[in-house]
C-alpha positions in Angstrom: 3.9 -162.3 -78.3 4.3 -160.5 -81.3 4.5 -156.0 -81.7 1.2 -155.9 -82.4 0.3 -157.7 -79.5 2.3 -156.2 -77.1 1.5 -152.5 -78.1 -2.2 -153.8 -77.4 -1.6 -154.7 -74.0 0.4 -151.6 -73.7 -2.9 -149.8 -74.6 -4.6 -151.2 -72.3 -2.7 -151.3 -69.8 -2.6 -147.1 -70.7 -6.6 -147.1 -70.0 -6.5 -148.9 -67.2 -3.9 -146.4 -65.6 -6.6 -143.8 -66.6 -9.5 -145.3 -65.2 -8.0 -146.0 -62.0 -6.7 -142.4 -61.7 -10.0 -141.2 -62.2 -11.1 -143.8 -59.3 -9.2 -142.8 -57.0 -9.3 -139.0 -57.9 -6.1 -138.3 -58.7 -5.8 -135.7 -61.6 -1.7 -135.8 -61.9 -2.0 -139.5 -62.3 -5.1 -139.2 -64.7 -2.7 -136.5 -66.7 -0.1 -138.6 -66.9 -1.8 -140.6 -69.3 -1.6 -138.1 -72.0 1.1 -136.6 -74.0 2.5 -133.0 -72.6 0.8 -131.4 -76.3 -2.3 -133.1 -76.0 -5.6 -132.2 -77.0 -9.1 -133.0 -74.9 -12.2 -131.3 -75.7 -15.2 -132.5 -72.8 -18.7 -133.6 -73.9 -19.5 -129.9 -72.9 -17.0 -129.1 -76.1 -14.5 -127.7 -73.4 -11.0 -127.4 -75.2 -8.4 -128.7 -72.4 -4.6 -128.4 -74.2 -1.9 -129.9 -72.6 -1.4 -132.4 -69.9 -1.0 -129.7 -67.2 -4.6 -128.3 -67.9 -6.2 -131.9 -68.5 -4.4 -132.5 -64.6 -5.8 -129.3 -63.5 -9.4 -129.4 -64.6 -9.7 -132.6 -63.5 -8.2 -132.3 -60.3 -10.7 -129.3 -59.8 -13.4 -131.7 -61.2 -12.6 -134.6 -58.4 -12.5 -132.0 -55.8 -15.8 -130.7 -56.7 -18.8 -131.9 -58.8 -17.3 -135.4 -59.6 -15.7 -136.1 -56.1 -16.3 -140.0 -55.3 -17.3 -140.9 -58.6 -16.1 -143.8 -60.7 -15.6 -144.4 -64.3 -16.8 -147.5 -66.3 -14.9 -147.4 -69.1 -14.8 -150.6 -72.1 -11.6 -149.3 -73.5 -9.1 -151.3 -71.7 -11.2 -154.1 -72.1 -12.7 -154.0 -75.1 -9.7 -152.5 -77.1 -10.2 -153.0 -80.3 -7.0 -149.9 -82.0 -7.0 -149.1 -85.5 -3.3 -148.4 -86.3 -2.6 -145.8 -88.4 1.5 -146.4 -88.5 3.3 -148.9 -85.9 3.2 -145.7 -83.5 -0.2 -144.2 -84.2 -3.9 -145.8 -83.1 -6.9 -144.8 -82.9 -9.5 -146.1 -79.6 -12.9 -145.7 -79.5 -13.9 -146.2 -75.8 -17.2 -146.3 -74.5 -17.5 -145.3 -70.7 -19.9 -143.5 -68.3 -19.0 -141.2 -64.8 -21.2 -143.2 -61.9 -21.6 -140.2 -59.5 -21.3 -141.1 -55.5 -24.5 -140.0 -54.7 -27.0 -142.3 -56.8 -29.7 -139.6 -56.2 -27.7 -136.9 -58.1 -27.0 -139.7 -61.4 -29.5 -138.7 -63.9 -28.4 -142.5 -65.6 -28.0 -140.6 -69.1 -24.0 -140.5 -68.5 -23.2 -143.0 -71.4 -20.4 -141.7 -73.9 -18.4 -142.6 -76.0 -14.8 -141.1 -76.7 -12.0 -141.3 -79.5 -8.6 -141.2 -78.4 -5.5 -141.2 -80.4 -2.6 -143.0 -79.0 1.1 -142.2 -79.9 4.1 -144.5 -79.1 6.6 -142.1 -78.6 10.2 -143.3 -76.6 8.4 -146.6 -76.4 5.5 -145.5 -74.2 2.1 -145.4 -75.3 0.3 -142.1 -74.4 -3.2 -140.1 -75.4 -2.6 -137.1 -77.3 -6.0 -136.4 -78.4 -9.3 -137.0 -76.5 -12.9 -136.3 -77.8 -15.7 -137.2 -75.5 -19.3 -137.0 -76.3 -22.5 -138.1 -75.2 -23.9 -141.3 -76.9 -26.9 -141.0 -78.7 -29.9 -142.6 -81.0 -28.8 -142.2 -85.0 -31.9 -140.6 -86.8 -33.7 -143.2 -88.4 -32.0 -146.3 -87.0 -28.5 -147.9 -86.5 -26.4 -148.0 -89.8 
């Protein structure tokens, strides 16, 4: 397996850690996936800096409004990085937040996200995050 190869599965094995934090709640596991700098901004254009906040807000967000929900996520399996330098990627994930309560999922929770990756010490981390909601392109796909 060559270092292209094995930073891929490292990748993914990054967004499955995220994912599963997320599944089972867990907002210091789900920030542990991010560098201690990093940048997330929500599909709400929220600005979360640093992996303290992203743990926080999350945390608060599994506690509350998104307590019991699931993410589907294709970025671990469908990683498809665009290296920038051996230690720099870019991943374009598309997921969706399944809410517990069926009733209370309006079904319109698609989005898709860019995340770029750094290798830094040999670990694989998000240190920027930028979710949005997918939609139509005027006038047809490109």
């Amino acid at each position: 397996m060559d270092n292209h190869q094995k930073d891929i599965q490292a990748m993914q094995e990054l967004f499955t850690a995220l994912s599963d934090a997320w599944n089972r709640g867990d907002g210091a596991a789900f920030g542990e996936c991010f560098t201690e700098d990093a940048d997330y901004v929500t599909f709400m254009g929220q600005h979360l800096k640093g992996r303290k906040q992203i743990a926080e807000v999350h945390q608060w967000l599994f506690n509350g409004p998104l307590q019991g929900s699931t993410l589907e996520s294709s970025a671990a399996a469908e990683l498809r990085p665009r290296f920038v330098t051996p230690d720099v990627a870019i991943v374009h994930g598309i997921g969706e937040a399944k809410l517990a309560d069926p009733a209370q999922d309006s079904m319109d929770r698609g989005s898709i996200n860019t995340n770029v990756v750094v290798k830094r010490n040999g670990v694989w981390k998000i240190t920027a995050f930028h979710n949005c909601r997918i939609q139509e392109i005027p006038g047809g796909r490109a």
